[in-house]
N, CA, C and O atoms as a GROMACS GRO file, in nm:
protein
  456
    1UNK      N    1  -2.012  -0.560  -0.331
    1UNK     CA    2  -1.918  -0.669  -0.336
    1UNK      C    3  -1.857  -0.687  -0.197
    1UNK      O    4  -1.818  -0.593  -0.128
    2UNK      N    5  -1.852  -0.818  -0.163
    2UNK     CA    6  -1.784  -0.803  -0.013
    2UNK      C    7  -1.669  -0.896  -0.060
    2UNK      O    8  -1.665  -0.977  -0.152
    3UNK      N    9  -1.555  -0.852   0.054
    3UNK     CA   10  -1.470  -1.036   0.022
    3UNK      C   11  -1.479  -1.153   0.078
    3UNK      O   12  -1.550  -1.185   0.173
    4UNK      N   13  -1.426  -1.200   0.034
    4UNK     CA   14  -1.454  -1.369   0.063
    4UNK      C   15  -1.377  -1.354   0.182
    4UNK      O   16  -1.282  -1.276   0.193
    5UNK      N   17  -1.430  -1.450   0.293
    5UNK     CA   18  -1.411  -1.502   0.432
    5UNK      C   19  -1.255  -1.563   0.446
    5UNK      O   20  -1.171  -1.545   0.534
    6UNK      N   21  -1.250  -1.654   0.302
    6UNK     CA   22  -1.107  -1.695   0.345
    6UNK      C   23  -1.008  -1.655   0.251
    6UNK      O   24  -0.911  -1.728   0.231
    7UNK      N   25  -1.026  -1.528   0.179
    7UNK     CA   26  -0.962  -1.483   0.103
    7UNK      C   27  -0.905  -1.325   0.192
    7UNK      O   28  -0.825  -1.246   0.143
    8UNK      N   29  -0.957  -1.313   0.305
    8UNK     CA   30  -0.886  -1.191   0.355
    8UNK      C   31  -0.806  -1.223   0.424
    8UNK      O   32  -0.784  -1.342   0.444
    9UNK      N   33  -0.738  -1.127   0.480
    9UNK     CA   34  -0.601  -1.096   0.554
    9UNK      C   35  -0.583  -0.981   0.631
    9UNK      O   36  -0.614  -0.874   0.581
   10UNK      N   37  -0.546  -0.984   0.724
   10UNK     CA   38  -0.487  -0.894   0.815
   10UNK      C   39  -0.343  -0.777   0.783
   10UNK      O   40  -0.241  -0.810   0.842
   11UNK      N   41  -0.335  -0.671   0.711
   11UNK     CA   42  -0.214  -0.598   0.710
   11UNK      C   43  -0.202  -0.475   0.807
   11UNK      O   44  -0.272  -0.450   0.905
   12UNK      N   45  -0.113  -0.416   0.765
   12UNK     CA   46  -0.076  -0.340   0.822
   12UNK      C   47  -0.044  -0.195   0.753
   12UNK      O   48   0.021  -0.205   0.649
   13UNK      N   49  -0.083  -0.044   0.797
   13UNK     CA   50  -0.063   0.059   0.670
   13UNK      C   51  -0.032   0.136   0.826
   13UNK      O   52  -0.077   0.128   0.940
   14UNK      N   53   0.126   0.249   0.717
   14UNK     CA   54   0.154   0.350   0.809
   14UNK      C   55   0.152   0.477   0.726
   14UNK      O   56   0.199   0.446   0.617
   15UNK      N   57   0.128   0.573   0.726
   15UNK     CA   58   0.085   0.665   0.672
   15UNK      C   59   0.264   0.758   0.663
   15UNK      O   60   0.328   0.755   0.769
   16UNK      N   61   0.309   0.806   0.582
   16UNK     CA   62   0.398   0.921   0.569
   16UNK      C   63   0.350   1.019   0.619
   16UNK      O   64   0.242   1.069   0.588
   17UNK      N   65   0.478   1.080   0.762
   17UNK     CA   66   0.458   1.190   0.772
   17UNK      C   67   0.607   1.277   0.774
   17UNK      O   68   0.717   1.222   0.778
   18UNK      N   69   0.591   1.390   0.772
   18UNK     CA   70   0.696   1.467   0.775
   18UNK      C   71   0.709   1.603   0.853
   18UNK      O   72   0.625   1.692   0.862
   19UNK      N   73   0.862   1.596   0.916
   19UNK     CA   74   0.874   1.687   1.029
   19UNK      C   75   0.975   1.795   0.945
   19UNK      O   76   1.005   1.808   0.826
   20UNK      N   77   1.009   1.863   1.063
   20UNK     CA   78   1.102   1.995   1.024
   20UNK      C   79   1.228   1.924   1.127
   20UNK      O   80   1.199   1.838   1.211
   21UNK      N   81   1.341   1.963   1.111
   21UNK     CA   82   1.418   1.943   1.229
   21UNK      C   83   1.495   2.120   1.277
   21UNK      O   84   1.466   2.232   1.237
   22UNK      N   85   1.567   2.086   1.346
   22UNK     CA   86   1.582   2.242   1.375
   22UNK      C   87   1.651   2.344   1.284
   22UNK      O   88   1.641   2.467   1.278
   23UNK      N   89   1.720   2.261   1.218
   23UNK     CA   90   1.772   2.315   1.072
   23UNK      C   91   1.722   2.386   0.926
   23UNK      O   92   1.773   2.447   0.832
   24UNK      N   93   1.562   2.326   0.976
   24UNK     CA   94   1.524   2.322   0.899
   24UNK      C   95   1.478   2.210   0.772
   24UNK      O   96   1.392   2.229   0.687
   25UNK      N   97   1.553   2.106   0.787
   25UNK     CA   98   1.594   1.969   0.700
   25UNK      C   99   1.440   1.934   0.704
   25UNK      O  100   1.376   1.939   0.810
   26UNK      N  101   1.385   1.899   0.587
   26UNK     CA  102   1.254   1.780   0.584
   26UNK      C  103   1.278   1.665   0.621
   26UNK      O  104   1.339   1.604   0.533
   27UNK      N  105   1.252   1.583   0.746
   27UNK     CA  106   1.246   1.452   0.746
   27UNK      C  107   1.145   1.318   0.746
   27UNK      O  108   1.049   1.314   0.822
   28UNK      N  109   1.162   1.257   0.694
   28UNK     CA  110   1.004   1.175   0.641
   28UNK      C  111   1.039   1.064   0.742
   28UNK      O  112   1.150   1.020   0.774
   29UNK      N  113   0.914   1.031   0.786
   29UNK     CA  114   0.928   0.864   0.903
   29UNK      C  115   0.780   0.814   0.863
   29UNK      O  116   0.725   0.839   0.756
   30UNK      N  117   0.726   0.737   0.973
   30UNK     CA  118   0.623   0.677   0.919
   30UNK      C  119   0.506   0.714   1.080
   30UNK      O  120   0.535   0.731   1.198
   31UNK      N  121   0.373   0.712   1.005
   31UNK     CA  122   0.322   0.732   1.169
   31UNK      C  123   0.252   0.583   1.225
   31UNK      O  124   0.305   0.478   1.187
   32UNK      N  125   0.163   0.580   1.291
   32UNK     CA  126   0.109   0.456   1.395
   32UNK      C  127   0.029   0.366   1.259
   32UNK      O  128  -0.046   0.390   1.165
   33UNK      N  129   0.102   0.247   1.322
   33UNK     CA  130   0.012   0.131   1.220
   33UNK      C  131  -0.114   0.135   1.262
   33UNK      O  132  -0.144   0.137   1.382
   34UNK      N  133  -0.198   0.137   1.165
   34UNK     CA  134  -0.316   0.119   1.102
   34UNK      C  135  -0.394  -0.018   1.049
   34UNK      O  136  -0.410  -0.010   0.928
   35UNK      N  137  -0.447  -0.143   1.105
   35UNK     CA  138  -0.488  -0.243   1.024
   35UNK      C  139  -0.604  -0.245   0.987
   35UNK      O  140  -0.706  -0.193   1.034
   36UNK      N  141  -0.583  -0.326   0.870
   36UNK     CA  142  -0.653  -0.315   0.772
   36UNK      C  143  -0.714  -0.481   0.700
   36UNK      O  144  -0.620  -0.558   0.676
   37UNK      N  145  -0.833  -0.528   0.674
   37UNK     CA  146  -0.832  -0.658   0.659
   37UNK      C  147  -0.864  -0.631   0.479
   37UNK      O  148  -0.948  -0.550   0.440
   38UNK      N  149  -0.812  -0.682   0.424
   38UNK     CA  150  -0.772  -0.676   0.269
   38UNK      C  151  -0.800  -0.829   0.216
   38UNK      O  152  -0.801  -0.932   0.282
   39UNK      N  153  -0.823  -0.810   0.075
   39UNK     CA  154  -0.767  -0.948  -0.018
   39UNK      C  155  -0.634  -0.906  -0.086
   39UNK      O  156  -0.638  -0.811  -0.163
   40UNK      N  157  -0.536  -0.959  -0.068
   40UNK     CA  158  -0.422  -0.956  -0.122
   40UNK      C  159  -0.417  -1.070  -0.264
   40UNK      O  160  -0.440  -1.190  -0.264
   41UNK      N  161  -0.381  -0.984  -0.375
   41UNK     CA  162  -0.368  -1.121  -0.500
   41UNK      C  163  -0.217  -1.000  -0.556
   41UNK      O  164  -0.183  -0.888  -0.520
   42UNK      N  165  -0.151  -1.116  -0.676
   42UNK     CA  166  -0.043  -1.041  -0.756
   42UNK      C  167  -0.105  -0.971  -0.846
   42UNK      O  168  -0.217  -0.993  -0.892
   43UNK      N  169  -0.021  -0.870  -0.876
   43UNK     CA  170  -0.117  -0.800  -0.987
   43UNK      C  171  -0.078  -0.899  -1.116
   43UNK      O  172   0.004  -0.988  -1.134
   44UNK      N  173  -0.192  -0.828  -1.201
   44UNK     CA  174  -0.218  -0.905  -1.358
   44UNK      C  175  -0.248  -0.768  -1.453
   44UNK      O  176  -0.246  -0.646  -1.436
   45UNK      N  177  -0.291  -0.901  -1.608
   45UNK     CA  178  -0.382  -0.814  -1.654
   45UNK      C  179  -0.295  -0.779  -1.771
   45UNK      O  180  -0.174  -0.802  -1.770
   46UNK      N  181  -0.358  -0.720  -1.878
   46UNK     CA  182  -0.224  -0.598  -2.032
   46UNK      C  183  -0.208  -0.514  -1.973
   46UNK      O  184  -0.089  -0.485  -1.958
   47UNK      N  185  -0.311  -0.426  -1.903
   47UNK     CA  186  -0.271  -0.281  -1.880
   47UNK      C  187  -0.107  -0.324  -1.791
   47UNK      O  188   0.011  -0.331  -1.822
   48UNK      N  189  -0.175  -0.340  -1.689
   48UNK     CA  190  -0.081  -0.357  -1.576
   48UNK      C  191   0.068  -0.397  -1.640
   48UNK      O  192   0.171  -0.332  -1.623
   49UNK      N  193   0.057  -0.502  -1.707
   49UNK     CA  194   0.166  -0.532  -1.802
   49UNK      C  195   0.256  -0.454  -1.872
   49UNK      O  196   0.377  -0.431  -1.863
   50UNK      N  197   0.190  -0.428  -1.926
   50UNK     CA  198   0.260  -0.251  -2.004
   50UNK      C  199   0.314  -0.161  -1.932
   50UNK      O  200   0.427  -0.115  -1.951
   51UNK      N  201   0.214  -0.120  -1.815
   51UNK     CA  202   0.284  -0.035  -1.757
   51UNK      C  203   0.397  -0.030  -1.653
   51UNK      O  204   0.469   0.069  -1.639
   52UNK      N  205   0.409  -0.160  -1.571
   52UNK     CA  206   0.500  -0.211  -1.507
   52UNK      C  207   0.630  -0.314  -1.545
   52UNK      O  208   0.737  -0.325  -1.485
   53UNK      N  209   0.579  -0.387  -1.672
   53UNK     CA  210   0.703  -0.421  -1.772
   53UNK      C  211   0.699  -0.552  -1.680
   53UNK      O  212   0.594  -0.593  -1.631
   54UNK      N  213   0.835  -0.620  -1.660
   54UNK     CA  214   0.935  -0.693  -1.562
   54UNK      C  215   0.875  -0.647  -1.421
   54UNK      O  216   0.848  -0.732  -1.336
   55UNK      N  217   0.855  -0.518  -1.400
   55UNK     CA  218   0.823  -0.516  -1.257
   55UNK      C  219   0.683  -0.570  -1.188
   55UNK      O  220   0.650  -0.542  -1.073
   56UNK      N  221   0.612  -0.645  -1.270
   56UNK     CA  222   0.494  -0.646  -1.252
   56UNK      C  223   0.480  -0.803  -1.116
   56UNK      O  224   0.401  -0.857  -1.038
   57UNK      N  225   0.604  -0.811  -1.163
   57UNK     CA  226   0.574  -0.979  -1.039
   57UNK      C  227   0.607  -0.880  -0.894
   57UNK      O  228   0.571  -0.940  -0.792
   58UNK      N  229   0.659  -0.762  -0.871
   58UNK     CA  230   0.672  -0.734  -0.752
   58UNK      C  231   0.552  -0.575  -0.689
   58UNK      O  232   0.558  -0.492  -0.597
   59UNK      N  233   0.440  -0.612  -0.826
   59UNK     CA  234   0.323  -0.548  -0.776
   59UNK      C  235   0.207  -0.622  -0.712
   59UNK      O  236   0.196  -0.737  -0.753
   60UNK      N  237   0.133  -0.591  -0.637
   60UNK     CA  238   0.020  -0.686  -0.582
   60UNK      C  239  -0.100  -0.572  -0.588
   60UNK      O  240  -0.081  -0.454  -0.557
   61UNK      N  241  -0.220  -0.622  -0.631
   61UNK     CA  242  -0.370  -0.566  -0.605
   61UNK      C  243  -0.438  -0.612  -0.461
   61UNK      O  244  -0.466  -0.728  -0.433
   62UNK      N  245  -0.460  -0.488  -0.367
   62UNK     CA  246  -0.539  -0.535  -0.298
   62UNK      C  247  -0.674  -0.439  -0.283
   62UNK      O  248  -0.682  -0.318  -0.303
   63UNK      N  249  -0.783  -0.537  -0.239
   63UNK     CA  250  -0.917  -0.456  -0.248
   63UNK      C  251  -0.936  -0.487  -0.078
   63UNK      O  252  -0.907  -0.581  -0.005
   64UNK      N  253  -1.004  -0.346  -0.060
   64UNK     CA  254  -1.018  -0.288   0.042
   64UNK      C  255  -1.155  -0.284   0.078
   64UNK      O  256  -1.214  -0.250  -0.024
   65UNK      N  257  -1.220  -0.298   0.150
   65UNK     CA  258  -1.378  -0.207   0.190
   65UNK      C  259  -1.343  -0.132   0.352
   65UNK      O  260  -1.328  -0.213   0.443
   66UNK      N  261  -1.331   0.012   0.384
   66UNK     CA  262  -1.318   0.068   0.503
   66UNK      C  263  -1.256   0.207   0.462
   66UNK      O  264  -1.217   0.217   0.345
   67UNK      N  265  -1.240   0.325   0.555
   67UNK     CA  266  -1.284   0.465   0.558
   67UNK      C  267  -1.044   0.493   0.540
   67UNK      O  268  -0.980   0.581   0.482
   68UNK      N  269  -1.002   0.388   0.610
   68UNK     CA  270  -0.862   0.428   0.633
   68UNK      C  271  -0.828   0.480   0.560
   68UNK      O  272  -0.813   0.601   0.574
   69UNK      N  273  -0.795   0.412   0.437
   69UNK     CA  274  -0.768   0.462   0.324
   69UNK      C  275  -0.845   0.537   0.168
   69UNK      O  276  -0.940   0.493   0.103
   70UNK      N  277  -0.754   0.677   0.142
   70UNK     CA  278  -0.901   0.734   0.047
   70UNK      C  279  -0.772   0.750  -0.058
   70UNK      O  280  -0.650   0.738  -0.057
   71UNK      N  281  -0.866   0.781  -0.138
   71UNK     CA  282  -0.758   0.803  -0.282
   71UNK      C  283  -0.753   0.947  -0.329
   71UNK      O  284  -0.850   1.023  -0.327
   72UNK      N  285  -0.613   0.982  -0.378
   72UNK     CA  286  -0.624   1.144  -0.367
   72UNK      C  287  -0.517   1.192  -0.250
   72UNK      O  288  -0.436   1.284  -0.260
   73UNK      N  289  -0.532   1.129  -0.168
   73UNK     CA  290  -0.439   1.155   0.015
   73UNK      C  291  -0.327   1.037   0.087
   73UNK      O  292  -0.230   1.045   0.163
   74UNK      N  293  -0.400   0.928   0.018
   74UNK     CA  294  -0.276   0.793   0.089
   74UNK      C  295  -0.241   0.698  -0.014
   74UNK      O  296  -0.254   0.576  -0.021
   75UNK      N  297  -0.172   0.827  -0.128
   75UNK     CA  298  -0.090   0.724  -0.219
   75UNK      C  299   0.034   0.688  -0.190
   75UNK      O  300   0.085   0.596  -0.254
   76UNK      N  301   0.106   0.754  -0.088
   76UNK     CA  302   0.226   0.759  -0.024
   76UNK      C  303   0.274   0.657   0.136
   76UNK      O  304   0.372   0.621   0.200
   77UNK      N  305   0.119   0.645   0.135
   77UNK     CA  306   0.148   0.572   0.259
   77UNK      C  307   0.229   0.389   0.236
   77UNK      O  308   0.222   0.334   0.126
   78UNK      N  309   0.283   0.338   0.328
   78UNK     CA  310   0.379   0.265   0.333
   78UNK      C  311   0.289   0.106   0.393
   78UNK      O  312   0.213   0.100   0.489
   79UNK      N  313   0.326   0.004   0.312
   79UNK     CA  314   0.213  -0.120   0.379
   79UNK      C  315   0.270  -0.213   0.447
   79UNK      O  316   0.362  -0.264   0.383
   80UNK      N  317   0.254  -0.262   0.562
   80UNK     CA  318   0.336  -0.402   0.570
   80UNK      C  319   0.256  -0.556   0.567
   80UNK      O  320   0.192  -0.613   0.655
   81UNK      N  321   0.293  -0.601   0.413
   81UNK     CA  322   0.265  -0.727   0.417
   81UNK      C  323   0.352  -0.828   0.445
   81UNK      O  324   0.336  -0.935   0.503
   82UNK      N  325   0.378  -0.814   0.431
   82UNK     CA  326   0.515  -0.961   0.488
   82UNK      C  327   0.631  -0.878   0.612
   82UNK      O  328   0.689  -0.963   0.679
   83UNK      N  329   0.660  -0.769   0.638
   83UNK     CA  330   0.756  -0.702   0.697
   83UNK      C  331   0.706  -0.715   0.860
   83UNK      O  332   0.598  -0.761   0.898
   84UNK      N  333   0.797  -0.671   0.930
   84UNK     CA  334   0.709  -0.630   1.064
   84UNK      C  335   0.705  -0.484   1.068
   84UNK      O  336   0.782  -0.412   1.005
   85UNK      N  337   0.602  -0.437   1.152
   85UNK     CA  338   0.564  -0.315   1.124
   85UNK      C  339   0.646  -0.174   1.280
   85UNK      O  340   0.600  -0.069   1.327
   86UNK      N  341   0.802  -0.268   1.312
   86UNK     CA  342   0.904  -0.279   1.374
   86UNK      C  343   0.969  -0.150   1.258
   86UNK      O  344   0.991  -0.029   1.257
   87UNK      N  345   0.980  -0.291   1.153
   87UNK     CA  346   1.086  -0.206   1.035
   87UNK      C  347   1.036  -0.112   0.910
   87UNK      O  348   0.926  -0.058   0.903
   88UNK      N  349   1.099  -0.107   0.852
   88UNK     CA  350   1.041  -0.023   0.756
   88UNK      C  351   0.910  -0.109   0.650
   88UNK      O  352   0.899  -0.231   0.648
   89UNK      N  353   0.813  -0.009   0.562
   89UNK     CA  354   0.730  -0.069   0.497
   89UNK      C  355   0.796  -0.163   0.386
   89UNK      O  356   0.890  -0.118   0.322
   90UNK      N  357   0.745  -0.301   0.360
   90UNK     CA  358   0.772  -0.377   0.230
   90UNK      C  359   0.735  -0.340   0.090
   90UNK      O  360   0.797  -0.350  -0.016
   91UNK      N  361   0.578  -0.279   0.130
   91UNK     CA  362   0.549  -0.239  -0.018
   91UNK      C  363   0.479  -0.052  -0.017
   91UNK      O  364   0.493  -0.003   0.095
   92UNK      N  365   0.438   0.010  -0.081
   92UNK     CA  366   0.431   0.117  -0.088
   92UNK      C  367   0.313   0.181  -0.196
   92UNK      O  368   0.342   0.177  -0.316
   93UNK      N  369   0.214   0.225  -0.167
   93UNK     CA  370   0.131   0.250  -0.279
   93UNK      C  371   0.147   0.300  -0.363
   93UNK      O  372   0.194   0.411  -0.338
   94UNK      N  373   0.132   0.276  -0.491
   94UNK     CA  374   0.114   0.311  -0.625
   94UNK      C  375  -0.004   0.427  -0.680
   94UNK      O  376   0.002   0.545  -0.715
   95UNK      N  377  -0.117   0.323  -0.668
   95UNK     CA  378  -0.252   0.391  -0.710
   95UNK      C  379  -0.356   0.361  -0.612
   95UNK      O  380  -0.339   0.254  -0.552
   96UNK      N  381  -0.483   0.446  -0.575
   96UNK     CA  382  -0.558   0.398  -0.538
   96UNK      C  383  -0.697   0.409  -0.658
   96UNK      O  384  -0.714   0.506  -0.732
   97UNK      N  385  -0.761   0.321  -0.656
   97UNK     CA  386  -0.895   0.353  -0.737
   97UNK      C  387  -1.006   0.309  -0.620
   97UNK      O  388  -0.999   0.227  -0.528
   98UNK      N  389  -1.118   0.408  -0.667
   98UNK     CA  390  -1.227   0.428  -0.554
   98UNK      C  391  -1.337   0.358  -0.653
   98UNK      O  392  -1.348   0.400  -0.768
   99UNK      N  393  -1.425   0.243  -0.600
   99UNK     CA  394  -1.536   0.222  -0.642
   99UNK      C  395  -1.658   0.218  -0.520
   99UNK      O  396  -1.655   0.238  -0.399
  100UNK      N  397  -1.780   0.178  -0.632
  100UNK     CA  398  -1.884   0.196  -0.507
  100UNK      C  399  -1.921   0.173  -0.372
  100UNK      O  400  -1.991   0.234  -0.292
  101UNK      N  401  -1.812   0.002  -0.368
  101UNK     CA  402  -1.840  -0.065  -0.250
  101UNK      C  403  -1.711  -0.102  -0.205
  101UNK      O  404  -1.703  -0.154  -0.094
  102UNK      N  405  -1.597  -0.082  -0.280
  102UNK     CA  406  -1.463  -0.110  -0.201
  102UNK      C  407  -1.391  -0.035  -0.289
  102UNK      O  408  -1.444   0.013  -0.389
  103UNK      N  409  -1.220  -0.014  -0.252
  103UNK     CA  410  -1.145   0.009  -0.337
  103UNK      C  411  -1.021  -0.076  -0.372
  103UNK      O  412  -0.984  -0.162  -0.292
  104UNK      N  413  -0.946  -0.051  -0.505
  104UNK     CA  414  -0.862  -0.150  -0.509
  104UNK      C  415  -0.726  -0.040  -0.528
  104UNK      O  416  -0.722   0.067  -0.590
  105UNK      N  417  -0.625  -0.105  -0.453
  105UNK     CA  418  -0.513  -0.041  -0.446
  105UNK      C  419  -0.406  -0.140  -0.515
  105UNK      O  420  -0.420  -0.262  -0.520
  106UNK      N  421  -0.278  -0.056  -0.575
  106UNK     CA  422  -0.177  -0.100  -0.638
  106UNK      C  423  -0.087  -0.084  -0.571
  106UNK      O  424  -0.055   0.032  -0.546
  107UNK      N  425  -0.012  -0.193  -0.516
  107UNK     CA  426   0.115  -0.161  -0.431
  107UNK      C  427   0.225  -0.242  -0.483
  107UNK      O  428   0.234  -0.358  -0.524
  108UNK      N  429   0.330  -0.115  -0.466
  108UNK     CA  430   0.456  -0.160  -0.550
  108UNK      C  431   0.563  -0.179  -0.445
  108UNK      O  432   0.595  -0.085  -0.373
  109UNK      N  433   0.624  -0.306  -0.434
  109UNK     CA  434   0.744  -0.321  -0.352
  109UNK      C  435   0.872  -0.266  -0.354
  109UNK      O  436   0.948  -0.245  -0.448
  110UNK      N  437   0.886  -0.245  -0.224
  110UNK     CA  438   0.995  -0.136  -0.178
  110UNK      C  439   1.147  -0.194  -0.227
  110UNK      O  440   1.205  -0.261  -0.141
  111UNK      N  441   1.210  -0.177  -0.341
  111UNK     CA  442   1.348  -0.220  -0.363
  111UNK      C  443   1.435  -0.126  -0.280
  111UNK      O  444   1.440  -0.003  -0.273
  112UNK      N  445   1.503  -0.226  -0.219
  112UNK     CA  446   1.629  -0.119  -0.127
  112UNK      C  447   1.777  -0.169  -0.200
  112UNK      O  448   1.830  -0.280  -0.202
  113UNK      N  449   1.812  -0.063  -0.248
  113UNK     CA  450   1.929  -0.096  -0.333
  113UNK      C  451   2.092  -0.088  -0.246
  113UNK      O  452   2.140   0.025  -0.235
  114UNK      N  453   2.140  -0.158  -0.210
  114UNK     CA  454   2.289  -0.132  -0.096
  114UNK      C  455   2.404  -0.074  -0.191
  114UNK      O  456   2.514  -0.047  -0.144
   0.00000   0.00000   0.00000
């Protein structure tokens, strides 16, 4: 399966990493953007439905074909689709699923509550 020509897009993925500080304290930041050319759609579907409820308008499916991302290791990593990759990530992975010729990832948007 390949994607369609005018159905891809250009994002952006930063991977979680985490330091020690001298204290000892865990601190989490993000490392070097990573792009990535994707199809971005909203997620759908019953399953999806069910399991995200109400939250499902602020999930999106995107399918992938490339080595960046594997499933198992960069469910944590941080995406920027609409954000600049300045500030913090907009959306944040969920799931990854691995198929033969691409994969499709679930990314759930970052609510920042004040």
């Amino acid at each position: 399966m390949r994607l369609a020509r005018q159905s891809r897009t250009t994002i952006y993925a930063k991977k979680m990493v985490t330091t020690k500080d001298d204290e000892g304290n865990v601190i989490k930041g993000w490392g070097d953007p990573i792009p990535m050319t994707v199809d971005v759609q909203p997620a759908g579907g019953q399953v999806n439905a069910s399991i995200y409820g109400k939250e499902l308008a602020y999930v999106k499916s995107i399918m992938y074909q490339g080595t960046d991302i594997q499933e198992g290791r960069d469910e944590d990593t941080g995406l920027f689709l609409y954000a600049s990759t300045d500030a913090e990530p907009d959306y944040e992975i969920e799931s990854i699923s691995t198929y033969h010729d691409h994969i499709t990832i679930l990314a759930k948007k970052v609510r920042i509550d004040d």
